[in-house]
N, C-alpha and C positions, 0 to 999 in steps of 0.2 A: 518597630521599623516602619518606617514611610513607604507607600507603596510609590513604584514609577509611574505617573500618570501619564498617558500619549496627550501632550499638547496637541495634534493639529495634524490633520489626513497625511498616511503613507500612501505613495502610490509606488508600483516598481510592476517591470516589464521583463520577458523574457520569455525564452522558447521552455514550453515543459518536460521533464523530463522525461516522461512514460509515452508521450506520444509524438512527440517534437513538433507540436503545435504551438503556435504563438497564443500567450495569454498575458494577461493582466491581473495584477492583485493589488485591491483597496483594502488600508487596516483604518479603521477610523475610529476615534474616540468613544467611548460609551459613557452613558449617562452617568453621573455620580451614583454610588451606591447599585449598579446594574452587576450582574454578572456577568464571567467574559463567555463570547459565545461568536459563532462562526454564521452566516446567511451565505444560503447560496444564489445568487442572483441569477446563474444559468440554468434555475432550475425553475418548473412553474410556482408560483405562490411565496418563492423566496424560501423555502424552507430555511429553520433557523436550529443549528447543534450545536448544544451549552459547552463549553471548553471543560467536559469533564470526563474522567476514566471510562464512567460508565457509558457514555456515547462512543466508546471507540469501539468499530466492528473490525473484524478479523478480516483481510483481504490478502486476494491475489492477484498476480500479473506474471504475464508471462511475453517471454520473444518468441517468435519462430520466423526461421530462413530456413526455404525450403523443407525438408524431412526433418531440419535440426529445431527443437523447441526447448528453452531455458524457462522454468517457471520458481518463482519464489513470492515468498511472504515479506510483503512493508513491516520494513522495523527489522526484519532479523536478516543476516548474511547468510548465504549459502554459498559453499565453492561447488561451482562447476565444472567438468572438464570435456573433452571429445572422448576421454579412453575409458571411458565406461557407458556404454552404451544399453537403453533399454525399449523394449516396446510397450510398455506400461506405463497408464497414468500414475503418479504420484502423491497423493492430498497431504498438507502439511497442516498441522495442529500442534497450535501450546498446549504444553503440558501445564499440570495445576501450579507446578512453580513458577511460571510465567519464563522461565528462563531458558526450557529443554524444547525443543521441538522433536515430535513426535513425527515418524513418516509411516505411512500405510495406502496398502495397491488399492486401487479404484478400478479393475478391469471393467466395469459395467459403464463407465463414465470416459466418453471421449479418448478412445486409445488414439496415443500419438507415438512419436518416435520422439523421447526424450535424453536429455543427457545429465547427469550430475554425477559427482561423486559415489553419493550415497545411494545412487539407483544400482541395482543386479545388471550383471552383462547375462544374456538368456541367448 
């Protein structure tokens, strides 16, 4: 099979999602025979992360309005709701099958007033 080769700079604009800040993203060709790999330009030195498994870190983000704070993991869906209320932090981890997310209290780490599904009403 042929691989698809990028003729010639992508550019594309828009507000992001996690922080509603306006950003920019250049995809631009790479050398014949290079591997595919990501540079951070907003970052000092350009740091540069190979487009492979093993450079992907496990991350969080989370909302909060007012006492209400929603927090989940990139890459997997969580439902949340208001009718379960907790005052516990949360910490989400893949489990070895990459598929299960695991949850477990954090009380020593930033208690907030959270909401999910999966969280205890106390």
């Amino acid at each position: 099979m042929q691989p698809n080769i990028l003729a010639k700079e992508i550019t594309r604009s828009g507000v992001e999602l996690y922080t509603g800040l306006h950003t920019q993203l250049r995809i631009l060709p790479a050398p014949t025979g290079s591997n595919h790999h990501f540079v951070c330009v907003d970052l000092p030195e350009n740091p540069i992360i190979l487009a492979q498994v093993i450079s992907i870190n496990h991350t969080h983000t989370f909302y909060s309005i007012g006492l209400w704070r929603i927090q989940y993991t990139h890459g997997r869906t969580f439902t949340c709701s208001p009718t379960a209320i907790s005052n516990q932090w949360y910490s989400w981890s893949l489990g070895a099958d990459m598929e299960v997310a695991h949850i477990k209290p954090e009380t020593n780490i930033a208690p907030a007033r959270t909401f999910c599904l999966l969280h205890q009403i106390e």
